[in-house]
DSSP file (Angstrom, degrees, kcal/mol; ACC not computed):
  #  RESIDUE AA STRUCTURE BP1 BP2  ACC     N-H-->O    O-->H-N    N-H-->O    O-->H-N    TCO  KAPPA ALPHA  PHI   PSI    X-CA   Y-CA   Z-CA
    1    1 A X              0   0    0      0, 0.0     0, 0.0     0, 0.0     0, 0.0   0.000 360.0 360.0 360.0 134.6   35.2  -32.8   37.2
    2    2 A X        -     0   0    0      1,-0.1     2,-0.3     0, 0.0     0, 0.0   0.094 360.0-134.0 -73.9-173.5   31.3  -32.3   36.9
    3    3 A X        -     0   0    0      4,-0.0     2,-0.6     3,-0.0    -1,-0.1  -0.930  20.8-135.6-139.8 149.4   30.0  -28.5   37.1
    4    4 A X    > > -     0   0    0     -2,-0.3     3,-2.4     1,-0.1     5,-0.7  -0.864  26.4 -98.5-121.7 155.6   27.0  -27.8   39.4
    5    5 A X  T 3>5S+     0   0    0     -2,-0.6     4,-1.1     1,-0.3    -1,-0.1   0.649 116.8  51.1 -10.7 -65.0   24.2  -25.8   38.7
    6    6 A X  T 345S+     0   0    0      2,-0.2    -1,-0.3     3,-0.1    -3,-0.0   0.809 109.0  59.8 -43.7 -51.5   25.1  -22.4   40.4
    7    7 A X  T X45S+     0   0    0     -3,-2.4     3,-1.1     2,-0.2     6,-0.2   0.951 113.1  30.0 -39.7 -89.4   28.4  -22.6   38.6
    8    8 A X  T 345S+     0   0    0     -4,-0.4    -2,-0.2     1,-0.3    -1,-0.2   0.694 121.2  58.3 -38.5 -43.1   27.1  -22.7   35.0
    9    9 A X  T 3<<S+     0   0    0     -4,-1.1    -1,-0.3    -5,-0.7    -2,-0.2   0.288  75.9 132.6 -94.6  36.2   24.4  -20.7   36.1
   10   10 A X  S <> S-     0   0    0     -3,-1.1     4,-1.4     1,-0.1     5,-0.1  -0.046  70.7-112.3 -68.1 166.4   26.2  -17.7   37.6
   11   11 A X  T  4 S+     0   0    0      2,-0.2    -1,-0.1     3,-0.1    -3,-0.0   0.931 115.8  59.2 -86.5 -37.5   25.1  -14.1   36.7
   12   12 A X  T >> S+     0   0    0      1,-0.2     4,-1.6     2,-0.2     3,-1.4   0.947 114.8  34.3  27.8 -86.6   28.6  -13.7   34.7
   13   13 A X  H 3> S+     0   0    0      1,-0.3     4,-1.1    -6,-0.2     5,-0.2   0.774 114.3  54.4 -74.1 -17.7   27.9  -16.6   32.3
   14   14 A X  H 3< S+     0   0    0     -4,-1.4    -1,-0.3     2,-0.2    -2,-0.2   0.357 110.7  54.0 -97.8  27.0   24.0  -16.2   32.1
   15   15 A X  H <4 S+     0   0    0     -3,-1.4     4,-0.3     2,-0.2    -2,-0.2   0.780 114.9  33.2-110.4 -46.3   24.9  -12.5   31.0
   16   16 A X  H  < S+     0   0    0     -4,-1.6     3,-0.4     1,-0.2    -2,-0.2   0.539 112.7  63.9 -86.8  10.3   27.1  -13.3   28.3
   17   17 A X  S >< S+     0   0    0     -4,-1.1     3,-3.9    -5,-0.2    13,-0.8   0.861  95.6  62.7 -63.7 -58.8   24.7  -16.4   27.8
   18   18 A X  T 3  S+     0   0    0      1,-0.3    -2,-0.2    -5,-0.2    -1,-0.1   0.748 100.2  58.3 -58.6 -15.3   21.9  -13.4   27.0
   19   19 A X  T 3  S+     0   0    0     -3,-0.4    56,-2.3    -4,-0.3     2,-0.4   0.524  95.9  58.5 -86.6  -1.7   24.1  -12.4   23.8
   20   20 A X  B <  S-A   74   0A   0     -3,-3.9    10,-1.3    54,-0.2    11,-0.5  -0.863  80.5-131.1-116.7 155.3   24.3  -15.3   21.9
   21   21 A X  B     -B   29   0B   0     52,-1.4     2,-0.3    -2,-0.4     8,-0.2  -0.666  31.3-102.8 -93.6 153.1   21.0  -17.2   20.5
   22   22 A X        -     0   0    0      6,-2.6     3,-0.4    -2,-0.3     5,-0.2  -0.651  18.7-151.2 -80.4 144.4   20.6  -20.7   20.9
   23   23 A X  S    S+     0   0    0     -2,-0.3    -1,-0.1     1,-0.1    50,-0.0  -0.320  74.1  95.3-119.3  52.9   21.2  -22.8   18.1
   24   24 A X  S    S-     0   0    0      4,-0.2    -1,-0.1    14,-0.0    15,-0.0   0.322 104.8-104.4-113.3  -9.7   18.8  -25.5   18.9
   25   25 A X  S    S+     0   0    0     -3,-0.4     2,-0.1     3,-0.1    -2,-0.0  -0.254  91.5 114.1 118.8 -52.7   16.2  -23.8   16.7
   26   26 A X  S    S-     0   0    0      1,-0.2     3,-0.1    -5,-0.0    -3,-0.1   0.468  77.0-132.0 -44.9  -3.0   13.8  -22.3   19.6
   27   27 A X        +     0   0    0     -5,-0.2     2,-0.4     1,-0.2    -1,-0.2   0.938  60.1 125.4  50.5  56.0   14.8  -19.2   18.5
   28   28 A X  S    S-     0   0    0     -6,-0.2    -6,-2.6     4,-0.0    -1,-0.2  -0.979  71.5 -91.4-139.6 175.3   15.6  -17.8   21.7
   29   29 A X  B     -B   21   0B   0     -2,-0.4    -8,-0.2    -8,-0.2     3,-0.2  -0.235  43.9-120.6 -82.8 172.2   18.8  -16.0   23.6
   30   30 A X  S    S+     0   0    0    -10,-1.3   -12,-0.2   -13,-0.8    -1,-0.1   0.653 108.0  87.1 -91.6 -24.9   21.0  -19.3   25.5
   31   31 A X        +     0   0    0    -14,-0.5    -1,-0.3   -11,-0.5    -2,-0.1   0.351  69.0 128.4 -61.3  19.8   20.1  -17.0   28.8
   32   32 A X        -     0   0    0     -3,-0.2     6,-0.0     1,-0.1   -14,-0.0  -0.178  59.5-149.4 -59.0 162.9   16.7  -19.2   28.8
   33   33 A X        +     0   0    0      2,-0.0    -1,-0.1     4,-0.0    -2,-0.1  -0.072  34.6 168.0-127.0  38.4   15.3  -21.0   31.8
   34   34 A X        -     0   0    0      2,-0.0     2,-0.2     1,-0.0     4,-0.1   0.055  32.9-115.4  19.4 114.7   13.8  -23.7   29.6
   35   35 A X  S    S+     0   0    0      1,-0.2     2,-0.1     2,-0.1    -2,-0.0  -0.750 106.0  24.5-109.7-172.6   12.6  -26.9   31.8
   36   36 A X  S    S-     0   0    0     -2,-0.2    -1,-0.2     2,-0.0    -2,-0.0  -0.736 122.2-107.2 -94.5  48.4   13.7  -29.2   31.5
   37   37 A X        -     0   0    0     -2,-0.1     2,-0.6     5,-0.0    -2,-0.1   0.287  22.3 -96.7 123.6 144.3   16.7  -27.5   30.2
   38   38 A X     >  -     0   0    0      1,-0.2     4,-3.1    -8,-0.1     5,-0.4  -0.702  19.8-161.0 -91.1 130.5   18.3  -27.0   26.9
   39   39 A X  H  >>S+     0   0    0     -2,-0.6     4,-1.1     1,-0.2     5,-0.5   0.800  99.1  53.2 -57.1 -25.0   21.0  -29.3   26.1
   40   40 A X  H  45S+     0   0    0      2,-0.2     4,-0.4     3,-0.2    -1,-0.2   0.835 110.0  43.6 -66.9 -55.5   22.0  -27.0   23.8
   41   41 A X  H  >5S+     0   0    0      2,-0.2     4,-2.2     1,-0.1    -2,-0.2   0.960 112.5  58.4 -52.0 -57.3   22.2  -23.8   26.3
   42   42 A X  H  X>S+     0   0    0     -4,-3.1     4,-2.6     2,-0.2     5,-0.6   0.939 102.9  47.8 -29.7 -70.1   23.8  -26.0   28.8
   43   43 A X  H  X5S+     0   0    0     -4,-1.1     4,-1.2    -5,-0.4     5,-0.5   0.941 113.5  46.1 -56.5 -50.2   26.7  -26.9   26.6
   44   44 A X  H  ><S+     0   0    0     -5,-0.5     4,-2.6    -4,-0.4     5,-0.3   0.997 115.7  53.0 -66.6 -36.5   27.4  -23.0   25.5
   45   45 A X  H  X5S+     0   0    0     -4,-2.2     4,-1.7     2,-0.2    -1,-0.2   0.860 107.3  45.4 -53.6 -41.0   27.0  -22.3   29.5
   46   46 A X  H >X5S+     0   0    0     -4,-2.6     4,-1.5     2,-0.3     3,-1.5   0.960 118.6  47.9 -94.2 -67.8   29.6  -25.0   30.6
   47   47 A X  H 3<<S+     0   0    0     -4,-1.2     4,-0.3    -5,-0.6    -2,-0.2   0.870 108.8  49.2 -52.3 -28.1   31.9  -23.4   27.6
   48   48 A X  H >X S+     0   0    0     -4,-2.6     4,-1.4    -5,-0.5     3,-1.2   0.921 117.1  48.5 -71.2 -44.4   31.3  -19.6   28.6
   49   49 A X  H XX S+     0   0    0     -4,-1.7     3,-4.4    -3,-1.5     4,-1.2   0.972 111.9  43.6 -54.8 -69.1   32.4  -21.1   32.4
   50   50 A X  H 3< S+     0   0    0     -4,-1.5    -1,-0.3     1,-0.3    -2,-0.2   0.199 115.3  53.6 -80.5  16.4   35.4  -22.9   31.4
   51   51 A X  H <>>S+     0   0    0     -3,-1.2     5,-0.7    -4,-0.3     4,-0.6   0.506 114.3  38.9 -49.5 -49.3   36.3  -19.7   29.2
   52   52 A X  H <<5S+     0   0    0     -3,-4.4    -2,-0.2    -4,-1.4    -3,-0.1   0.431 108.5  58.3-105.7 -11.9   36.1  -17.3   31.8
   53   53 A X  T  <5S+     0   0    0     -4,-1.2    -3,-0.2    -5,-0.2    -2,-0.1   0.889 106.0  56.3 -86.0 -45.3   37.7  -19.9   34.4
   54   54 A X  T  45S-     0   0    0     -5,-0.2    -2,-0.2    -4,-0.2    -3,-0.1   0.825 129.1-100.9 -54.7 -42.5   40.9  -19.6   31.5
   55   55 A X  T  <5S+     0   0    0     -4,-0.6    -3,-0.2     1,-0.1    -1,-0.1  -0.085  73.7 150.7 152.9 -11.2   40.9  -15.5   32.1
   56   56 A X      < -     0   0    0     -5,-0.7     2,-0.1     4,-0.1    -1,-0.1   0.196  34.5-143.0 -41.1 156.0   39.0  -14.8   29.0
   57   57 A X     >  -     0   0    0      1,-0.1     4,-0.6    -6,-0.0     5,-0.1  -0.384  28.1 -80.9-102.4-167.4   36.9  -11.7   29.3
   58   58 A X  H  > S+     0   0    0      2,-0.2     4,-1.8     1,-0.2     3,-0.2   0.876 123.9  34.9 -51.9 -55.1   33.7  -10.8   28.1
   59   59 A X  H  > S+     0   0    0      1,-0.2     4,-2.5     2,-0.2    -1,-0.2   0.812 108.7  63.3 -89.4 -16.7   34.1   -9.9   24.7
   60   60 A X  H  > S+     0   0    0      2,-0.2     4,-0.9     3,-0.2    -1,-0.2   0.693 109.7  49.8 -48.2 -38.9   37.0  -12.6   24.0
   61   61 A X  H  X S+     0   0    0     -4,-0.6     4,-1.5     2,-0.2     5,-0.2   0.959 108.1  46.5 -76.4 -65.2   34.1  -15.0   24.8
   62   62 A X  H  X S+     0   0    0     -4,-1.8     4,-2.8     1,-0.3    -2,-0.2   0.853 117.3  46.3 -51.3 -56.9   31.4  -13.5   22.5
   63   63 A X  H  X S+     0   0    0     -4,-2.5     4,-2.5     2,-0.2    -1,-0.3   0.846 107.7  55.5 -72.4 -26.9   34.2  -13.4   19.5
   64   64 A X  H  X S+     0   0    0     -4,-0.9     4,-0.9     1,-0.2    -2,-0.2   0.977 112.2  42.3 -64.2 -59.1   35.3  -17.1   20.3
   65   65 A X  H >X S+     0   0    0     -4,-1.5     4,-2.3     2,-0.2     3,-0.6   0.899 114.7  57.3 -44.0 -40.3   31.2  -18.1   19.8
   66   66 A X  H 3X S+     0   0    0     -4,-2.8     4,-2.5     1,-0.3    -2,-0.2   0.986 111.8  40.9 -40.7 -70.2   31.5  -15.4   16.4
   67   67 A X  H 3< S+     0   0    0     -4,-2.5    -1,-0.3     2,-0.2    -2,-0.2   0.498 121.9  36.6 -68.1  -4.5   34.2  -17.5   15.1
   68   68 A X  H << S+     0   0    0     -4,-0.9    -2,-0.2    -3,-0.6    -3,-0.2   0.713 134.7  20.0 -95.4 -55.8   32.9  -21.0   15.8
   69   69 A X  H  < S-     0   0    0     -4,-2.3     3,-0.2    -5,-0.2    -3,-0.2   0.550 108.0-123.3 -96.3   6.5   29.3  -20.6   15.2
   70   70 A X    ><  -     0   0    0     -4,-2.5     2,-1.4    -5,-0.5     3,-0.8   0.861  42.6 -54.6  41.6 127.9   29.2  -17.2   12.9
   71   71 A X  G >  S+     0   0    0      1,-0.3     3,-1.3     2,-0.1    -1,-0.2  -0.062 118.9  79.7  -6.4 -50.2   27.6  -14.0   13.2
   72   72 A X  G 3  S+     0   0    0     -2,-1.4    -1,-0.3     1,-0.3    -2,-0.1   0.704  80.7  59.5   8.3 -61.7   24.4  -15.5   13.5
   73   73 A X  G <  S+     0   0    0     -3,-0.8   -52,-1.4    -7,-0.1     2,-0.7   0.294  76.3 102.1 -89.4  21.7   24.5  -16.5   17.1
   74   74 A X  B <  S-A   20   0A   0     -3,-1.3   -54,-0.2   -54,-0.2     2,-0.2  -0.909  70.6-139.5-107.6 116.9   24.9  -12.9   18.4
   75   75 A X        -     0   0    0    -56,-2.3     2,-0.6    -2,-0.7    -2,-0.1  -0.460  15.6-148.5 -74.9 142.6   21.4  -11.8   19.7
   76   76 A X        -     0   0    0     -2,-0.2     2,-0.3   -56,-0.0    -1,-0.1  -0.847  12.6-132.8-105.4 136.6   20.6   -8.0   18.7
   77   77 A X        -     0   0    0     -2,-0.6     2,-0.3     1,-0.1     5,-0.1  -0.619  32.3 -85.9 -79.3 155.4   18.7   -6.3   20.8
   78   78 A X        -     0   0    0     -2,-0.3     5,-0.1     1,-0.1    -1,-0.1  -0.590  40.6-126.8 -55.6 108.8   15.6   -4.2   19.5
   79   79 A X     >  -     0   0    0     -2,-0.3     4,-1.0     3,-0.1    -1,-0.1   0.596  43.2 -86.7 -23.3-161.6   16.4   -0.6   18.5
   80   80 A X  H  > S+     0   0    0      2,-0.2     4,-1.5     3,-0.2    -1,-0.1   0.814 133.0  47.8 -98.7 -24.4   14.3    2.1   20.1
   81   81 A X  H  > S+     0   0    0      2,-0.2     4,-2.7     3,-0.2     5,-0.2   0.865 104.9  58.5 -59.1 -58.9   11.6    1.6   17.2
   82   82 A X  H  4 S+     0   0    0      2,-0.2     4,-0.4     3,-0.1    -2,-0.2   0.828 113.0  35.0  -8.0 -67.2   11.9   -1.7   17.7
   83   83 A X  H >< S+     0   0    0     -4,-1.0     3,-0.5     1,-0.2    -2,-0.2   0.980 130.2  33.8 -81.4 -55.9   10.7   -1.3   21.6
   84   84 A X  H >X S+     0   0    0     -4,-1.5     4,-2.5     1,-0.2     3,-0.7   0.403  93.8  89.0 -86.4 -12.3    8.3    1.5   21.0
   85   85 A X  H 3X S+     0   0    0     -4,-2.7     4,-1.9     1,-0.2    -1,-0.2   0.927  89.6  48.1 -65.2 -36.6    6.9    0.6   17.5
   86   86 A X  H <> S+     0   0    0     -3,-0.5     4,-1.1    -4,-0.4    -1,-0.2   0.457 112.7  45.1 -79.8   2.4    4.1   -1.6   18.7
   87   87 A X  H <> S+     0   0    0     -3,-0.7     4,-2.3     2,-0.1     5,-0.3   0.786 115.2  48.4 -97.7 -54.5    2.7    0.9   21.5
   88   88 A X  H  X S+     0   0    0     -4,-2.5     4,-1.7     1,-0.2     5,-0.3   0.945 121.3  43.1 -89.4 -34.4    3.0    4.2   18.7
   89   89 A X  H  X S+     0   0    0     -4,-1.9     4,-1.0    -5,-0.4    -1,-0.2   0.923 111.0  49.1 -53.7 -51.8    1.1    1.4   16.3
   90   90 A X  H >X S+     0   0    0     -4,-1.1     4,-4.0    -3,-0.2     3,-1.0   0.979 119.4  43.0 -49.7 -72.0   -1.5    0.1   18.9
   91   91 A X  H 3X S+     0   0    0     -4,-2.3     4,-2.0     1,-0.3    -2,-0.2   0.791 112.6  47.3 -47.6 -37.7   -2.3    4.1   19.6
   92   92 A X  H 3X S+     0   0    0     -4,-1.7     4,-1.4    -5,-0.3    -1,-0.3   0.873 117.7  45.4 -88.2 -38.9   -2.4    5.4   16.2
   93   93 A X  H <X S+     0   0    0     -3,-1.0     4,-2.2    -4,-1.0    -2,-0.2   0.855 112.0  51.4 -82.6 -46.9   -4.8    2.2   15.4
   94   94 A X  H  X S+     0   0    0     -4,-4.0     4,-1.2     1,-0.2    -2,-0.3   0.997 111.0  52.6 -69.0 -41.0   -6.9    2.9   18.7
   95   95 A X  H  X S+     0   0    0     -4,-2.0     4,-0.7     1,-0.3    -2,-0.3   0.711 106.7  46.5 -64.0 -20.3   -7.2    6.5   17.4
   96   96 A X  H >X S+     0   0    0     -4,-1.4     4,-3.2     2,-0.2     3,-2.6   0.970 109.1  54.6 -82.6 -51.7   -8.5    5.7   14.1
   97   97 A X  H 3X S+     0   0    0     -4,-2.2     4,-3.4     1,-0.3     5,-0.3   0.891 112.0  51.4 -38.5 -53.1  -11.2    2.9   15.8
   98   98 A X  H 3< S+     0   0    0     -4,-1.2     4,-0.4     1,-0.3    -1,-0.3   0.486 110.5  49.4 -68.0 -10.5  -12.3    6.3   18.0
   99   99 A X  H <X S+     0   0    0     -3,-2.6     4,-1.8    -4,-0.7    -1,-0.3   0.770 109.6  44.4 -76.3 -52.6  -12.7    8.2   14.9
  100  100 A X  H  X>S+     0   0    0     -4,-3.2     4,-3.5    -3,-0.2     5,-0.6   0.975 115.6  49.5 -66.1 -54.9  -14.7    6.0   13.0
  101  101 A X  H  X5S+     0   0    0     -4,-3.4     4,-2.2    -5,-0.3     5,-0.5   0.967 114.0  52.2 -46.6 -48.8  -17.2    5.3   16.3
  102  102 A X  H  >5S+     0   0    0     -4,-0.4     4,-1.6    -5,-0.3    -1,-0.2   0.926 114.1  35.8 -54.8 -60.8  -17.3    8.9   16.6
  103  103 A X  H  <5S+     0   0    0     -4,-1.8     4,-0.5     2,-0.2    -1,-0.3   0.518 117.3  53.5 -34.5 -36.4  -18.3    9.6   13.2
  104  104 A X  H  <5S+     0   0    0     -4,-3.5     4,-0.5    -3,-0.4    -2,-0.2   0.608 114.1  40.7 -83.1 -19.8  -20.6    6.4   12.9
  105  105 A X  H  X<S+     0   0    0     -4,-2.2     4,-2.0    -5,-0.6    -2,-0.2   0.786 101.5  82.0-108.1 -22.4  -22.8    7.2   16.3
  106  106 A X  H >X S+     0   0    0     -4,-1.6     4,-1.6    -5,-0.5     3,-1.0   0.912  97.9  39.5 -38.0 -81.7  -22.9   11.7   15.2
  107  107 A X  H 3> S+     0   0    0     -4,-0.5     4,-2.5     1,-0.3     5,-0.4   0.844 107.8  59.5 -76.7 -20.7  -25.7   11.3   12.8
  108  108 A X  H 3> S+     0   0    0     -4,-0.5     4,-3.5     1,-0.2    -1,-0.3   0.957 103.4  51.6 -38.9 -51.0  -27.6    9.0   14.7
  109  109 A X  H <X>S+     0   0    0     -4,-2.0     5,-1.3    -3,-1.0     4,-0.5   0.851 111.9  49.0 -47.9 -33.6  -27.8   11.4   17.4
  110  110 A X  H ><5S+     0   0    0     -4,-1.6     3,-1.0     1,-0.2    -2,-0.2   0.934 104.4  57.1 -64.5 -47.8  -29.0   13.6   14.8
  111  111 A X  H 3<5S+     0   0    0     -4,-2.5    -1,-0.2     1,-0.2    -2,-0.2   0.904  98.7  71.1 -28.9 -63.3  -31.5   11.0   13.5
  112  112 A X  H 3<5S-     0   0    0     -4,-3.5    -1,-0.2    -5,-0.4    -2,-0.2   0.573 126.6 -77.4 -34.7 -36.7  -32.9   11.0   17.1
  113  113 A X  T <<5S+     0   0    0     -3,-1.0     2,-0.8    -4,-0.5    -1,-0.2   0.247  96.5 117.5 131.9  11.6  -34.3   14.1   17.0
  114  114 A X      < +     0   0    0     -5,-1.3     2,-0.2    -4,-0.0    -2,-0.1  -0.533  50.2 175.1 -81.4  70.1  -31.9   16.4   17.4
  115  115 A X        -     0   0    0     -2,-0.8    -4,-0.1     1,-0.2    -5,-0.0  -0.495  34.2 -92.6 -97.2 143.8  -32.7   17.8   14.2
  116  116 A X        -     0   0    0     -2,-0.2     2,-0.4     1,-0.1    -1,-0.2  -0.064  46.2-103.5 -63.5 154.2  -31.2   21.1   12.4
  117  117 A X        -     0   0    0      1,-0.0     2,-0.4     0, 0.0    -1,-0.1  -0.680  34.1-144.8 -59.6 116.1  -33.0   24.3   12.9
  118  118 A X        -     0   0    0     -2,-0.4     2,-0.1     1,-0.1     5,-0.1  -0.742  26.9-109.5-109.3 122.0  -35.2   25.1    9.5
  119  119 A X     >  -     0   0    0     -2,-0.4     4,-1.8     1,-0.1    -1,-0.1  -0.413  27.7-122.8 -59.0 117.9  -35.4   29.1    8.6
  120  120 A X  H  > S+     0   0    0      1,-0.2     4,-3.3     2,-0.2     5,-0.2   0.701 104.0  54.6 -31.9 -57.6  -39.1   30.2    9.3
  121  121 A X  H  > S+     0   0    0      1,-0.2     4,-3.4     2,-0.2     5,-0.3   0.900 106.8  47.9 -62.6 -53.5  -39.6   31.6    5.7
  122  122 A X  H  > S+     0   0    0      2,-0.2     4,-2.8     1,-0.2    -1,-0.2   0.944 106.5  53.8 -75.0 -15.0  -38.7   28.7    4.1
  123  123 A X  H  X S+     0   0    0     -4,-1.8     4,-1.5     1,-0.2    -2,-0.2   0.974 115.2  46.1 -62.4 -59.2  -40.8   26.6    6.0
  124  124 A X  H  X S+     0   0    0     -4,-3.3     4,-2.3     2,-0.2     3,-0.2   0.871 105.6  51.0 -45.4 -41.1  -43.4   28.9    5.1
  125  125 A X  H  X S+     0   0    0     -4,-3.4     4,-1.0     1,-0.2     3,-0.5   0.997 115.1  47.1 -53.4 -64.6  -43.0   29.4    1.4
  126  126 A X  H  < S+     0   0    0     -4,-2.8     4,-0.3    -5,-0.3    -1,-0.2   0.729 112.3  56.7 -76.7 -14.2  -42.9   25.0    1.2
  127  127 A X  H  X S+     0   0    0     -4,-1.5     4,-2.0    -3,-0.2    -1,-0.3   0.949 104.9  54.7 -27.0 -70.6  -46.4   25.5    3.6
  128  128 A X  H  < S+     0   0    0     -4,-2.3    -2,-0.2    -3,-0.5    -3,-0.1   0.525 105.1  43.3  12.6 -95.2  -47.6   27.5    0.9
  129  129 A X  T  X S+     0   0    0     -4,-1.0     4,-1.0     2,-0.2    -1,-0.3   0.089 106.4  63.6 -56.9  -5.6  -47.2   25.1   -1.8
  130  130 A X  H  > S+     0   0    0     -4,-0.3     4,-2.0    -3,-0.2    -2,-0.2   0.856 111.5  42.2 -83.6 -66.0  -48.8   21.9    0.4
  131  131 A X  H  < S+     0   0    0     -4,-2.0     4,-0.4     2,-0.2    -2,-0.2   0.478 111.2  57.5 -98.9  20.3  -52.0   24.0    0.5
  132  132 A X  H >4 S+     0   0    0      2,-0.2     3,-1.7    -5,-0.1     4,-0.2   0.910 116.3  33.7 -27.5-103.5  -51.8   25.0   -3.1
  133  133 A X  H >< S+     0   0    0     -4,-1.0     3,-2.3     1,-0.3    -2,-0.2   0.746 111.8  60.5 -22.6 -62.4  -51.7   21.9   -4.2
  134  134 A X  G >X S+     0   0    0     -4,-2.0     3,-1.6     1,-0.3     4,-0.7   0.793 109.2  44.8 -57.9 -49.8  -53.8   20.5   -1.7
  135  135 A X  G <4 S+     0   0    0     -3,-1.7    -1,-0.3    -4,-0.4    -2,-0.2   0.313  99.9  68.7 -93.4  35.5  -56.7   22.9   -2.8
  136  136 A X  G <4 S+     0   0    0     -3,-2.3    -1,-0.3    -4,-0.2    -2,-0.2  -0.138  98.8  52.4-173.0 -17.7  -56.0   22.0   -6.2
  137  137 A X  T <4        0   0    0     -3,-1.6    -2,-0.2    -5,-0.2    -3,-0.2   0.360 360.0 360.0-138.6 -23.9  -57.3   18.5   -5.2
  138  138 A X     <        0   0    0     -4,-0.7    -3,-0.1     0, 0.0    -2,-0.1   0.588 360.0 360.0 -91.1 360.0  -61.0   19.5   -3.6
């Protein structure tokens, strides 16, 4: 007797569907919605049905794929590093960008004309020596 769509595609089966990988290569969980459809997904769907139409439970299901296809085919989810590693990466990487910009545009401003304050004496003293020299030359 055929199976329709709804069946196979029940929230039950596409749940334990989301723990196993496909083994069609596409490297994704058998919960896919792939058009126009994997034959491969299909087939593990229709077995998860007619599994859970026998009395089987959840995890009876999951160990039945273990032992046919091997360890393999059980998708792991991403730890909490996993979920979070590429956000704490992104940030630590934008801070460094804002570090450097900060640090490359400072002395420009300085450049600009904001220039440090030069102590009166020594400015005199090197005066001094300019028109030293300087009459030193007539």
């Amino acid at each position: 007797m055929a199976q329709t769509a709804t069946e196979y595609d029940s929230p039950s089966v596409t749940h334990i569907a989301g723990m196993l990988n496909c083994s069609c290569g596409c490297k994704l969980r058998m919960d896919c919605q792939m058009q126009p459809g994997c034959g491969t997904c299909k087939a593990a769907k229709l077995k998860i049905l007619a599994l859970q139409q026998q009395g089987q439970n959840e995890q009876q299901i999951v160990n039945a794929f273990v032992a046919e296809n091997g360890p393999d085919i059980l998708a792991v989810a991403p730890g909490l590093f996993g979920s979070t590693g590429p956000y704490i990466a992104l940030t630590i990487g934008l801070g460094i960008v804002l570090l450097a910009l900060r640090s490359y545009l400072k002395p420009r401003a300085q450049a600009a004309g904001t220039e440090a304050p030069v102590e009166d004496a020594l400015l005199n003293r090197y005066q001094a020596e300019i028109e030293k020299d300087l009459e030193k030359l007539d």
